[in-house]
Structures are given as C-alpha cells and as structure tokens.
ROVO-490505 format. One line per 5 residues: number of its first residue (from 1); their letters; for each residue x, y, z of C-alpha. Coordinates in steps of 0.2 Angstrom, whole numbers. Example, Ala and Ser with C-alpha at 12.3 -4.5 7.8 and 13.67 -1.06 7.14 Angstrom:
! residues 2
1) AS) 62:-22:39; 68:-5:36
END
This chain:
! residues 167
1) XXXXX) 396:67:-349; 390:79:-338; 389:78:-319; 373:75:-314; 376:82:-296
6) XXXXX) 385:100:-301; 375:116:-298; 364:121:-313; 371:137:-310; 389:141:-309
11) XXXXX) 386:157:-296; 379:143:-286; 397:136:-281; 413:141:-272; 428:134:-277
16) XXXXX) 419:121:-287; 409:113:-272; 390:116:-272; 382:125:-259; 368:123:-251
21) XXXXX) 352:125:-255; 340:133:-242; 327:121:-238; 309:129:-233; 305:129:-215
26) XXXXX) 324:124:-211; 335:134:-204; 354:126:-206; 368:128:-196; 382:119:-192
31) XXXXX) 397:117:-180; 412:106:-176; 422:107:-159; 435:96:-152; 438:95:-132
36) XXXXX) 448:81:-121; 444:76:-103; 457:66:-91; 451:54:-81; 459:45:-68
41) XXXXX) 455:27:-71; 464:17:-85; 456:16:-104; 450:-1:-100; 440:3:-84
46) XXXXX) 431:21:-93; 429:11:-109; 419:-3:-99; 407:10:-88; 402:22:-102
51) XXXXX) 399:8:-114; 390:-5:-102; 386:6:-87; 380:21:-91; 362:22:-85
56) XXXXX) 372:21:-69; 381:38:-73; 371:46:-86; 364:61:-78; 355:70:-94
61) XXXXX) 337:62:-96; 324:68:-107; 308:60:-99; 306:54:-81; 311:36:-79
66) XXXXX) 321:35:-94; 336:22:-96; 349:25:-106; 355:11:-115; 369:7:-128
71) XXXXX) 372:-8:-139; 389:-15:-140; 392:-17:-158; 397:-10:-174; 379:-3:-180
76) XXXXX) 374:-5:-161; 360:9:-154; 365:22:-141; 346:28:-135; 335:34:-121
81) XXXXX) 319:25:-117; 304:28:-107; 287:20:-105; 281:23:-120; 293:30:-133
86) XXXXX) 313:35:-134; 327:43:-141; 341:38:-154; 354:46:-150; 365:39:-165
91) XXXXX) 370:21:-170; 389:16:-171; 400:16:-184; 417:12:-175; 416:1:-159
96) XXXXX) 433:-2:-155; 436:-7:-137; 444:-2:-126; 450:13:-140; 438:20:-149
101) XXXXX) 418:25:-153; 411:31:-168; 393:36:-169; 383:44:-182; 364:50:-177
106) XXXXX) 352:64:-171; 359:64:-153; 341:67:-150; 338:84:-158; 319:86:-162
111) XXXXX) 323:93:-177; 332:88:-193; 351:86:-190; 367:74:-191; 377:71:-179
116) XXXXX) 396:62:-178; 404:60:-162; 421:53:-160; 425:47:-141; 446:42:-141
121) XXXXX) 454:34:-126; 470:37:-125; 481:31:-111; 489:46:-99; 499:46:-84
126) XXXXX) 488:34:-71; 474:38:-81; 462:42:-99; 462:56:-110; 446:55:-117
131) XXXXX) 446:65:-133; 426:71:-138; 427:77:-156; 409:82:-162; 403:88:-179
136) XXXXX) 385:93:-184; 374:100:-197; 355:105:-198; 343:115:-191; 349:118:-173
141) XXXXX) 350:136:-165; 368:145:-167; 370:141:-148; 370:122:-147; 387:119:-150
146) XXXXX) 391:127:-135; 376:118:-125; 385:101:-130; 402:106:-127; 395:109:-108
151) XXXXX) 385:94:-108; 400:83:-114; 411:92:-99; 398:89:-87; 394:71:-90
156) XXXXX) 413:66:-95; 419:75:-83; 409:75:-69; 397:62:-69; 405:48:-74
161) XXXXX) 423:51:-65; 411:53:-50; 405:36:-54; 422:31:-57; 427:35:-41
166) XX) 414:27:-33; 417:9:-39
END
C-alpha cells in the first residue's frame, strides 16, 4: 500500500519528510524561541493574576477599549474584545494551575499563521521563573519573532511584575 501523504516527487523531500509546498499569495516563515522571566512573587500569586487578572496588567491593546479576557479551562479562549469585534489570541490546550499553560492559536496575527505558546512556572528563590517557549509558522515577516520575544519581556517582565508589586 502506498502512502497516500508522501511527495509525488521524490526530489520533493529531505530526509524523507515532505516539504512544503509554496502556497499562492503566502509567504511562509517560521520561528521558535525560548526566554525565561523571574518574578518576585510565588507561582501561585503569578499564576492567579495572568490567568484571572490580566486586563488589569495587560498593557498591548489592539482597538481602543479593549478587554482582554482568558477562559480558565482546558479548551478555554484567551482573546481581546472591543465594541464590536475581537481577537483570538489562541485556545488552551494544557491549563494546569498553578504550573503550566498551553495555548495553540493565531495570537491575533491578521494573516494565516499557528501559534503554541508554553508559559512554565517554575518556583525560584522567593519568587517565579516564568519560562515563554513560543513556536510559530505561516505568513508573518522574518522580524516578528523578535517583536514577540520583546513583547513577551515587556508584558512578563514589566507589566505584570509592576502589577505584582502593586497588590
């Protein structure tokens, strides 16, 4: 029996795995990054306000008015609303309090793309590592990767330890 999804052509794959096709109008990148944060409040504590606070920290909106929301469950929505319309950001597949987050989604990229973030909370000294590992593909400019690894440093690590500090 033959495999119904090998490359009809054998030039068409590198150490056995197919490639990619090009898909018309796409242009299809991809990148995968890993960055930790310490924050000083115990997992329990960060876990809580980025899950079930974080329209009072989240600092990146993309529409004036815009809540940012997150549903506390496996298959739960993390999104951005406004007035009329919103943003997936992804839906999770791991919710493991106070421990770990999976989510898979578009993380509100206007064009075709996958997203999986990993957020692990890891106990250190007085305080949380909080380990970002991020991996997309699709059609996103070659510098994004590096706009998200800001991003993820900016709200980690400063806007919600700056909430932190104020509770």
């Amino acid at each position: 029996m033959t495999d119904p999804f090998a490359p009809s052509d054998p030039a068409a794959s590198v150490a056995g795995a197919p490639m990619v096709a090009p898909v018309a109008g796409l242009d299809l990148n991809q990148f995968s990054y890993e960055l930790s944060i310490y924050l000083p409040a115990p997992p329990p504590k960060v876990f809580g306000a980025f899950v079930n606070e974080i329209d009072r920290w989240w600092t990146y909106r993309l529409r004036d008015r815009t809540r940012c929301t997150i549903e506390p469950w496996v298959g739960g929505r993390w999104l951005q609303e406004w007035d009329n319309g919103g943003a997936l950001f992804g839906n999770f597949t791991v919710f493991d309090p106070p421990r770990l987050l999976c989510l898979a989604g578009p993380l509100a990229m206007s064009r075709a793309a996958v997203n999986l973030l990993q957020f692990q909370f890891d106990p250190a000294d007085t305080g949380t590592s909080i380990t970002i590992s991020h991996q997309a593909f699709g059609d996103f400019d070659p510098d994004t990767a590096e706009i998200y690894r800001n991003g993820w440093d900016e709200l980690i690590g400063s806007s919600l330890r700056d909430y932190l500090h104020r509770m």
